[in-house]
N, C-alpha and C positions, 0 to 999 in steps of 0.2 A: 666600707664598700661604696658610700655614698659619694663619698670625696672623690673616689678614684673614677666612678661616673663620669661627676662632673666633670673632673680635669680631662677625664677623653671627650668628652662633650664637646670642651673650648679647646680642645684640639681639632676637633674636624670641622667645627664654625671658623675655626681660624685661619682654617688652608684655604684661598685663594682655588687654588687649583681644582678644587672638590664641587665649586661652581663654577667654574667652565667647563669643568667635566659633565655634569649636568645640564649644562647646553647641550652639550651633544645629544642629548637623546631628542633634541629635533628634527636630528636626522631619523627617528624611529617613526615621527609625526612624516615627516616626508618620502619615507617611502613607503605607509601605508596610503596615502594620499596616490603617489606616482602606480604605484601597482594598482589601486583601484582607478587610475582615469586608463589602464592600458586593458584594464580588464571591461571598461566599459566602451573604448573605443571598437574592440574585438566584439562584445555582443551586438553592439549598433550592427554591425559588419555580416552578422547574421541572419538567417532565414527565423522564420518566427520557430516553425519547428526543433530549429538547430539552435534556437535559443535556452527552449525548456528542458534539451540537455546542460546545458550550459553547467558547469562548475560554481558554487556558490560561494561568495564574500565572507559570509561569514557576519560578524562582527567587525569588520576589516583587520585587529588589532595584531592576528597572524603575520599579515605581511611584513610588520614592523617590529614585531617584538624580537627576532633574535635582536636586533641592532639596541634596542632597550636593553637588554636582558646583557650585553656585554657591558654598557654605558653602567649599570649598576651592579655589573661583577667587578668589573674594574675598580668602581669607588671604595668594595667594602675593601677588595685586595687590597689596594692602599693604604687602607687607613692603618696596614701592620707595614706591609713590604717597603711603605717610605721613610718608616722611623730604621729599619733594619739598613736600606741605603744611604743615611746621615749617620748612619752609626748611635741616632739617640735612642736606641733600645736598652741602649745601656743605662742610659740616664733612665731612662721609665722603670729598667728591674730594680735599679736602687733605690728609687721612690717606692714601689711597688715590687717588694719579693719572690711572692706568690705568681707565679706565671702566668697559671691558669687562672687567675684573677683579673689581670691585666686586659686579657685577651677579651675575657667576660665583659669586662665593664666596658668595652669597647661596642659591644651589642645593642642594646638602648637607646645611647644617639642614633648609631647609625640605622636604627629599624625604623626611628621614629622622622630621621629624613629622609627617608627612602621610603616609607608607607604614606608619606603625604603628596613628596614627588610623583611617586609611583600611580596612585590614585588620580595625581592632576594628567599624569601623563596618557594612560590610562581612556580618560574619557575623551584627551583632545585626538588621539590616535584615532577612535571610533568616529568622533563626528567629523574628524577631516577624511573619513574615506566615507563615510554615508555622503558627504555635504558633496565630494565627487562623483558619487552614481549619481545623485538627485534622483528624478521619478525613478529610473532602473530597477532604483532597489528593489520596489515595491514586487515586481516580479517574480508569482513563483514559479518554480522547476522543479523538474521531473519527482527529484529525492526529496520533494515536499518542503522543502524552506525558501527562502525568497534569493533574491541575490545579495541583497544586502539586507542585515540583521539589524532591524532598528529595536531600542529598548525597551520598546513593548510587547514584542518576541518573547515567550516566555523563554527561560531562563538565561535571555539576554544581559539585561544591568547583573545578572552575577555572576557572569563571565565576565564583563570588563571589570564588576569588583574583584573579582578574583586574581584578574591579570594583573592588576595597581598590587594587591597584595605580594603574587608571586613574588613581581621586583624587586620587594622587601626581600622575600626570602631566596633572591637569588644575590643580593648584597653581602647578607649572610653567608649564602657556599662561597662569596668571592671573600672573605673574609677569613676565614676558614680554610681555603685553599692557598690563600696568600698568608697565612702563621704557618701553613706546613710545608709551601715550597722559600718565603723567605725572597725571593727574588723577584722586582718589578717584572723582567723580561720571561725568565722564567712560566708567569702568574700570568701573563699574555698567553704563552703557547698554549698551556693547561686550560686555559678560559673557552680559548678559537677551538678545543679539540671538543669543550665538554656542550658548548652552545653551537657549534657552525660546522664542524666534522661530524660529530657521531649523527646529529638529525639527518644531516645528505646522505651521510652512509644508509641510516637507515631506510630512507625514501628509496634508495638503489636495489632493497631488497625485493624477490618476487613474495606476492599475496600467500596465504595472508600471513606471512614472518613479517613482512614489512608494516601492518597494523599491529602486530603485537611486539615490534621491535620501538617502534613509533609511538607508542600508545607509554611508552618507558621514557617518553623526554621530558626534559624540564617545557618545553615550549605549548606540550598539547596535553599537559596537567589541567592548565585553569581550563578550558572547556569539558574535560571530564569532570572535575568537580564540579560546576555547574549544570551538568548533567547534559550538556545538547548537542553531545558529539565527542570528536578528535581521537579518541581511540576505545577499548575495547572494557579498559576499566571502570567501576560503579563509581560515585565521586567519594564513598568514602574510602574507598580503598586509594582513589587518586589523591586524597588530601591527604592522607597517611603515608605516600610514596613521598610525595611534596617538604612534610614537614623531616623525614627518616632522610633528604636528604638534606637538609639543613642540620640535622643531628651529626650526620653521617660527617660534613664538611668541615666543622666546627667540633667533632672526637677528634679529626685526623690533626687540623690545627692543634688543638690542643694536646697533644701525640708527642707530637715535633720537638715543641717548645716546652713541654715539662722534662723537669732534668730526669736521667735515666733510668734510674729505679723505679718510677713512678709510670713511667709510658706505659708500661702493660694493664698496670691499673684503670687507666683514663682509658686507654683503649678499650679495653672488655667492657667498664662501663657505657661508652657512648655507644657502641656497638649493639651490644645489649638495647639499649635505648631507641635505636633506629630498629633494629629488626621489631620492637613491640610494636611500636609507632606504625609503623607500617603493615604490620601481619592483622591484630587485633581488626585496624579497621575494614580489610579484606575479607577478615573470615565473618566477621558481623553483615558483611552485605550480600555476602556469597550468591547464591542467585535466587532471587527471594520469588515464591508462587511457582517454582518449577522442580523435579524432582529427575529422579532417572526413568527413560524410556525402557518400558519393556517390551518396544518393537524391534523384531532381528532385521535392521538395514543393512541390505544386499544390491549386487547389482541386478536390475529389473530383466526378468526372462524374455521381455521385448526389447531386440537390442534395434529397434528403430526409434524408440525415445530418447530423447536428451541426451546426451552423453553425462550430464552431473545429476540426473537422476537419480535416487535410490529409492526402490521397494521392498515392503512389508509385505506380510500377511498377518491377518487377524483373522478369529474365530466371533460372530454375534449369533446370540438366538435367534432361528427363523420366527417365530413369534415368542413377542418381549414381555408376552403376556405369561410364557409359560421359558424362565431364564434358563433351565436347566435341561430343555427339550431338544429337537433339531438343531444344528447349529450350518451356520454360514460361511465360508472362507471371501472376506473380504482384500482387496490388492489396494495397498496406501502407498500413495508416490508422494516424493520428499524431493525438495530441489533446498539443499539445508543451507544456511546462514552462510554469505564468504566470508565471516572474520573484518569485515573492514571498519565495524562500530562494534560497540558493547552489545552483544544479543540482547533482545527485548522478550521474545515468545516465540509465539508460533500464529501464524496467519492458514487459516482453514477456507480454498475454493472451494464453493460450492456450486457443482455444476448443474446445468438445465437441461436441458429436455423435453420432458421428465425422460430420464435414460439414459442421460451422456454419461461418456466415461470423464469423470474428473481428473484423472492420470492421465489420459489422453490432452484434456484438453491444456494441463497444465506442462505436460511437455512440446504441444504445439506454440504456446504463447508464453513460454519463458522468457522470453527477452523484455514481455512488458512489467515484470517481476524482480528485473535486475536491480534497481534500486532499494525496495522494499527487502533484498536479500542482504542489503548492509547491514538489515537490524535483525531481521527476523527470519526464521525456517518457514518454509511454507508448504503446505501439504493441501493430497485432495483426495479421493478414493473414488474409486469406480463402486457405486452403489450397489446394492443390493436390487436396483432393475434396471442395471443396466441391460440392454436387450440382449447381449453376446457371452452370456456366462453357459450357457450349452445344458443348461436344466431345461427350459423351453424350447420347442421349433423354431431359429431363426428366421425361418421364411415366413413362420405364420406369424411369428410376433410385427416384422417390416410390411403386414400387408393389411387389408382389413376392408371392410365393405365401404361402397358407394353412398352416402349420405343425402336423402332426400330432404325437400323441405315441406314437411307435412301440412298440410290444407284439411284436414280432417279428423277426427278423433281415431277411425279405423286408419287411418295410414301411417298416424303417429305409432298405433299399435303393431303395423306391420314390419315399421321400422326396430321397433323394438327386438321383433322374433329374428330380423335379419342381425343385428347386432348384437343378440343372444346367442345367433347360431356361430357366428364367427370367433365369437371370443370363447365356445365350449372347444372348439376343435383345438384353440391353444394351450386352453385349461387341460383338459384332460391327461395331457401330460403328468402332470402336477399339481390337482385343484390345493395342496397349503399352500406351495409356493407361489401362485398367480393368487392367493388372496389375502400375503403378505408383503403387496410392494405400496405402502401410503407411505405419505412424504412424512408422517408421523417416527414409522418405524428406521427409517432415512436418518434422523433428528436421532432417534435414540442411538444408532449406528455411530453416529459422529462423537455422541456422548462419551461411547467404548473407546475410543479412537482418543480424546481425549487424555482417558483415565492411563491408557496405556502409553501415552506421550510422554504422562508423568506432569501435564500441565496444569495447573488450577485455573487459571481460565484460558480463551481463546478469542484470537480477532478473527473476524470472518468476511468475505466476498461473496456477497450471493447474487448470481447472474441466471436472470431471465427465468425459468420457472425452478431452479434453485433457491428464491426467494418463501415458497411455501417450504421446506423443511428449516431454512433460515427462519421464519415466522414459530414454526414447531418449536424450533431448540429454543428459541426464543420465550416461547411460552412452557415449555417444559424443565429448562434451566437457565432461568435469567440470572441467577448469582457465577454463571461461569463464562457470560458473556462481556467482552472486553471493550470489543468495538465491535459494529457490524456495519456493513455497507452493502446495500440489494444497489444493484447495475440493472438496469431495464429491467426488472422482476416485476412478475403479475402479482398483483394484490389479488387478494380473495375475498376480501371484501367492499372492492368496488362494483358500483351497476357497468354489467360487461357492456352494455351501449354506451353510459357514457364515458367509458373507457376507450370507446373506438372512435371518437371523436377528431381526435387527433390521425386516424387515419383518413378522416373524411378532406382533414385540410392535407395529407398526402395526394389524395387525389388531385384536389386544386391545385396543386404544386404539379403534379403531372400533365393536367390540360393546360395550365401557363408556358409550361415548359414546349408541349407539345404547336403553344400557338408563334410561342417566337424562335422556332426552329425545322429549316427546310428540311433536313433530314427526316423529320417523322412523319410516318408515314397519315398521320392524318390533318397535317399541315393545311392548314386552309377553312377547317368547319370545326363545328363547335364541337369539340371532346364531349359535354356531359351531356348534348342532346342526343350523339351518337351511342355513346355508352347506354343510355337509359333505355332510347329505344330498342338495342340491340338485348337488353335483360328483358326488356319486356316480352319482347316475339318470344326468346328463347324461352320462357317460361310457361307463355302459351304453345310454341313448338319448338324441342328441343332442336339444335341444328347440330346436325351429325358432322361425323368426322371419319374422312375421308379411308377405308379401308379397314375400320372398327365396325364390331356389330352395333347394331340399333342402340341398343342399350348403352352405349358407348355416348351416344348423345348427349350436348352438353344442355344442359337447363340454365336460366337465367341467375340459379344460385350457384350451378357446377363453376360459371364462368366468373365469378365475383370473388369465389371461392382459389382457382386456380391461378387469381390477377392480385390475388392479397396481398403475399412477397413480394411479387415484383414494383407496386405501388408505393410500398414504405420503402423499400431498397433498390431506387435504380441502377446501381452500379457506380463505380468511380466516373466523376465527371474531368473531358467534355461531355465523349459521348453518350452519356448514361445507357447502357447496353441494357441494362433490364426494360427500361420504359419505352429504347429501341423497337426491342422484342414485343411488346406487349401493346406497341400501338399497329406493328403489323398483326398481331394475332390476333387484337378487336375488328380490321379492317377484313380479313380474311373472311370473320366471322360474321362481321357484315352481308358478305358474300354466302353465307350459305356453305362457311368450311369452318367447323372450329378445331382443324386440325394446328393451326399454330398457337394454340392453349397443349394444345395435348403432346404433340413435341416439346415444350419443355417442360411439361409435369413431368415425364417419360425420364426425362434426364436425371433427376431427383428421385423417383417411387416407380418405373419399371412399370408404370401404370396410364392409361392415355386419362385417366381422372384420379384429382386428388382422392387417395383412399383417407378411411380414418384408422391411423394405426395401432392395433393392438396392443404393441407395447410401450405404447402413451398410454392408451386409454387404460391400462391397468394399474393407472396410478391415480391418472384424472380424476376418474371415478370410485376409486376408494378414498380421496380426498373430498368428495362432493360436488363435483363439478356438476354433474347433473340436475334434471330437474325435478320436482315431488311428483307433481304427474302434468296431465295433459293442461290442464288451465293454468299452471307457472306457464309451460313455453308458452301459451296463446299471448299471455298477458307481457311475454319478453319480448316475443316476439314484433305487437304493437308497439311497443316503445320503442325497436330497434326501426320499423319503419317510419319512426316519426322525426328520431331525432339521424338517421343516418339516410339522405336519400340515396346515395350511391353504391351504397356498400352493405347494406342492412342485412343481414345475414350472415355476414362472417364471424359475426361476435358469437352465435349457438352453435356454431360448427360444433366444436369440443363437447361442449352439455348434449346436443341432438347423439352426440355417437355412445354416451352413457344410457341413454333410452335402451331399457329391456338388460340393463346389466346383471350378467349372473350372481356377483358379489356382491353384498350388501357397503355400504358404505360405514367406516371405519374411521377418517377421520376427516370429519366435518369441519370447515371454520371457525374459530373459534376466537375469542380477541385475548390483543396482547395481556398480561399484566400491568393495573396501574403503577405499580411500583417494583423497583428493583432493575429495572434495566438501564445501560447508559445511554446518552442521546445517540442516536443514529445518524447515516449518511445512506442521501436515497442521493444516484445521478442517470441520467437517463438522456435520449436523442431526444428531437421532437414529439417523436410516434412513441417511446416508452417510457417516456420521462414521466406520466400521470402516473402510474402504479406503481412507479418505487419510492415516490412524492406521497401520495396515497398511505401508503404502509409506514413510513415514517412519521410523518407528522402526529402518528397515533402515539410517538412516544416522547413526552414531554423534551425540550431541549432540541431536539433533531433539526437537522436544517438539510438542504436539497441541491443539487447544481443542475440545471439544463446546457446539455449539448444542442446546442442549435445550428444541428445540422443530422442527416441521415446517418443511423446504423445502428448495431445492438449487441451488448456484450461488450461497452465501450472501454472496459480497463484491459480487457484481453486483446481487444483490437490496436490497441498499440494507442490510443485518441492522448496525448501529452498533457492537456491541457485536464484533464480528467484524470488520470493517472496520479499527477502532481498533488488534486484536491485529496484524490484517497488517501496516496504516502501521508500528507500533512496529519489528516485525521488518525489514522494506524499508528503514524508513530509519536505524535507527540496529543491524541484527542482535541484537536483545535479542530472546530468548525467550521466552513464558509462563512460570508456573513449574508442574511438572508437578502435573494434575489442576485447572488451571483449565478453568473451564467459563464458558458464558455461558448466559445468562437472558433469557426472552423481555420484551421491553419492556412493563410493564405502562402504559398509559394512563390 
């Protein structure tokens, strides 16, 4: 066997032709090159926003490789189909009797110049399309990988080993297909059908047949084994299709050409062989960490959501203290995987409030989720307080008393009994269930949700005060957390003034704004002298509002209070329409009318003063948000006028309206676990990027991204550039690198 080796060895070192045929595959170098300078000429060409849609590169090797992948079908075809067209196959069977020997010994050379080719060819493919985006690459997009894949990309260098490899083993199918059709021209057509027709065909198909039609080429194999993409299968299942078809190519060759009694045999064997190859390492990878859902997905009884929504119901214990007691009907909405990557999991929104409906919110902002759906199902649930499940008064849970700013021990007390009395008239409905909504029992909710998924662990998004049951699961099952990423979420255990910090520099940003533009209306004088002295009078004399009773009157905290929103969010710019609003309604108020505060509270809460609402506060405060008694707020209160001169008061809004709460407090703050959780992803605006910064850094590894620019609930808001860092982190756990930031898309 040795000898017959060699002699085919110095047969294909001999052919002349076998190296220029291997020039050709410069042309593979050349058109990953030409497609990467057309794909780079087209992003230049783009908006920055329309950039981080953009289609990614890849490893560039795609572009190129069918043109490879013929250049070394062809070589192995030859190395049978041109003894067969001189007719010296004849000469080779009488040297060599054995058929299927012949054929064999012919494998070895040729793997062995085709896997060093292949390799060289391989890496020059990738750096001539990286070396044509240059900086480009480095940019990431929306589906969280860059534009171009440099080798340090995790499972980059073994993709392009992968793809040198393939070469070899698509030498082999051309080897193998040329001893079974026997014909150079022939071994052409069969080549162009198996490398350059069926992939087009398959790209023609609709989703997701066309990833699972796709995900069956030879072409987008070596990225599934490498694991970083191109279709639907695990890589060992893609390296077991890979090698079944080298078995597959090289039975049917061998088929052909053993004489006739014998083909059945060869055949059943190689057959045999390909399906083990192939099956064994499918079923070994099956879908590892995930099990069958025992939710019944239907379509959701709100036919004004998503149209590819699907809702559940689940049953949780109204209290988890007691598992086999009242029970709860929860609604879980599912926007599930398109099929266009290999599934990875399940990604769990967790929505804010406290009280959103997470089904809601994930059917209003599915489009920022499009990407993320290549890999993964993403789900969210309308909680357990949410305000509109109809156990509650909705009217009394959307309203709630007027919030004073206590000056005295007895008025703190008075506020109490006023805030007692509000929240008994909603209670009494239901005192279990109004003393079972903490973000605790929320955590345990998601838990059920989980178990019922069938998922062993979960990635999650927690936005804005979703970040406190994110914290919970966190601390209640850190071995079933995957990834997590808090979106402008409140930490609980930062000091709430200097947490408001950053709105103090929103102000600035509002009297800057105010001073280089004729439009506002206080164009011309100082913002913060006007501001200050206008809290001041009102605090010593409320200023009324025009056709409201007295009481109606705004105080110097009412108006700080009702200006908070519009300060961190002025609206899309030019004309920033909140800050508009808000500097006629300071002026107004100037004047001795603070009816332009109370007109657009009015629009929001049906109220001419911010109320505090009930059904927040019935979570707030079985979280802790409140205070132990009257000498915590005195002493928060000092701190908030020392370090916030414009704004001091808004940070105890929440804790003042816990003062005199009927329910005892349930679940208090609490810190994370030092061990057992993976690094995190906190990203946030200006004004909330401290508290998801905050909450992270508590857990070793974690790293942060600032949006430097206004607004809140930045993955849901569609912000690209933020979106792209979370994808990256969800689906491959890569980190920012610390002190990245993002930038607001210029148009």
């Amino acid at each position: 066997m040795i000898d017959v080796i060699a002699s085919e060895w110095l047969k294909l070192r001999s052919l002349r032709s076998n190296l220029y045929l291997l020039a050709c595959s410069v042309a593979a170098v050349l058109a990953c090159a030409g497609i990467a300078f057309m794909i780079g000429r087209g992003f230049d060409n783009q908006t920055m926003e329309e950039r981080m849609a953009f289609p990614g590169n890849g490893d560039g090797i795609g572009n190129g490789i069918a043109v490879a992948y013929f250049v070394f079908a062809v070589l192995g075809a030859l190395a049978i189909t041109s003894e067969y067209g001189t007719k010296m196959i004849q000469t080779s069977l009488v040297a060599v009797p054995r058929r299927q020997v012949l054929l064999l010994a012919k494998v070895p050379g040729l793997a062995a110049v085709a896997l060093v080719a292949g390799q060289v060819l391989a890496f020059v493919m990738h750096a001539a399309s990286m070396a044509v985006l240059g900086d480009r690459a480095e940019q990431l997009l929306r589906d969280g990988v860059t534009l171009g894949t440099s080798l340090s990309e995790p499972g980059a260098l073994a993709s392009v080993i992968v793809a040198g490899l393939s070469m070899a083993a698509v030498a082999l199918i051309g080897l193998g297909v040329g001893a079974a059709v026997r014909s150079t021209p022939g071994v052409l057509v069969v080549l162009s059908v198996i490398i350059v027709v069926l992939p087009v065909v398959a790209k023609t198909l609709p989703m997701p047949l066309r990833a699972q039609a796709g995900s069956f080429m030879i072409e987008n194999l070596p990225l599934q084994i490498a694991g970083v993409g191109g279709g639907i299968m695990p890589p060992a299942a893609a390296a077991g299709l890979l090698v079944a078809y080298v078995i597959a190519a090289l039975t049917a060759g061998a088929t052909m050409i053993a004489l006739t009694g014998r083909r059945i045999k060869v055949l059943a064997i190689g057959a045999a062989a390909a399906v083990l190859v192939s099956a064994v390492p499918a079923a070994a990878a099956g879908s590892p960490g995930s099990g069958p859902s025992r939710l019944a997905w239907a379509d959701c009884a709100d036919k004004n959501l998503f149209e590819e929504m699907r809702c559940a119901s689940i049953k949780v214990p109204l209290d988890w203290a007691k598992p086999s007691g009242r029970k709860l009907d929860l609604i879980v909405g599912l926007l599930p995987a398109t099929g266009a990557q290999r599934r990875m999991g399940t990604v769990f929104a967790i929505p804010g409030g406290p009280g959103g409906s997470g089904v809601a919110d994930l059917s209003e902002n599915a489009g920022s989720f499009a990407e993320l759906r290549d890999r993964f199902d993403v789900v969210s649930v309308e909680p357990r307080n949410t305000i509109d499940k109809g156990v509650l008064p909705y009217d009394c849970l959307v309203s709630g008393p007027w919030i004073t700013w206590p000056d005295t021990r007895a008025e703190y007390a008075e506020l109490g009994r006023r805030n007692r009395a509000a929240a008994e008239r909603c209670r009494a409905a239901d005192p279990e269930f109004f003393d079972h909504m903490d973000s605790a029992s929320v955590a345990r909710d998601m838990e059920a949700i989980r178990v019922a998924l069938g998922e062993e662990k979960l990635s999650f998004i927690a936005t804005s005060y979703g970040g406190v049951p994110g914290i919970d699961y966190s601390r209640l099952f850190p071995g079933r957390v995957r990834a997590m990423v808090f979106d402008g979420s409140v930490s609980p255990y930062m000091d709430r003034a200097q947490g408001r910090l950053t709105h103090e520099e929103s102000f600035t940003r509002f009297a800057a704004w105010c001073a280089a533009t004729t439009t506002c209306a206080l164009h011309g004088q100082d913002v913060g002298e006007v501001w200050r002295a206008l809290v001041a009078r009102a605090d010593r004399v409320p200023v009324p509002v025009k056709g409201e009773s007295p009481q109606a009157a705004y105080s110097g905290f009412d108006i700080k209070e009702a200006a908070a929103s519009s300060i961190i969010s002025p609206g899309p710019e030019p004309g920033f329409p909140r800050w508009t609003e808000l500097a006629e309604a300071i002026k107004r108020a100037a004047d001795s009318d603070a009816s332009g505060f109370a007109d657009y509270v009015r629009q929001s809460t049906k109220s001419p003063k911010v109320p505090a609402f009930i059904g927040m506060n019935m979570t707030h405060c079985l979280d802790g948000l409140g205070f132990r008694d009257y000498e915590e707020y005195r002493k928060k209160r000092r701190k908030g006028e020392r370090l916030l001169p414009n704004i001091a008061g808004i940070e105890l809004w929440h804790p003042l309206a816990c003062v005199g709460w009927p329910a005892p407090v349930t679940n208090p703050p609490a810190p994370l676990p030092a061990k057992g959780l993976p690094p995190y992803l906190g990203v946030g605006s200006w004004t909330d990027f401290d508290g998801s910064a905050d909450i992270v850094r508590r857990v070793p590894g974690s790293a942060a991204v600032q949006y430097q620019w206004h607004g809140h609930g930045l993955y849901n808001a569609g912000v690209s550039c933020i979106i792209s860092h979370v994808n990256r982190y969800l689906i491959s756990l890569r980190l920012p690198a610390p002190g990245t930031v993002c930038r607001k898309a210029v148009t």
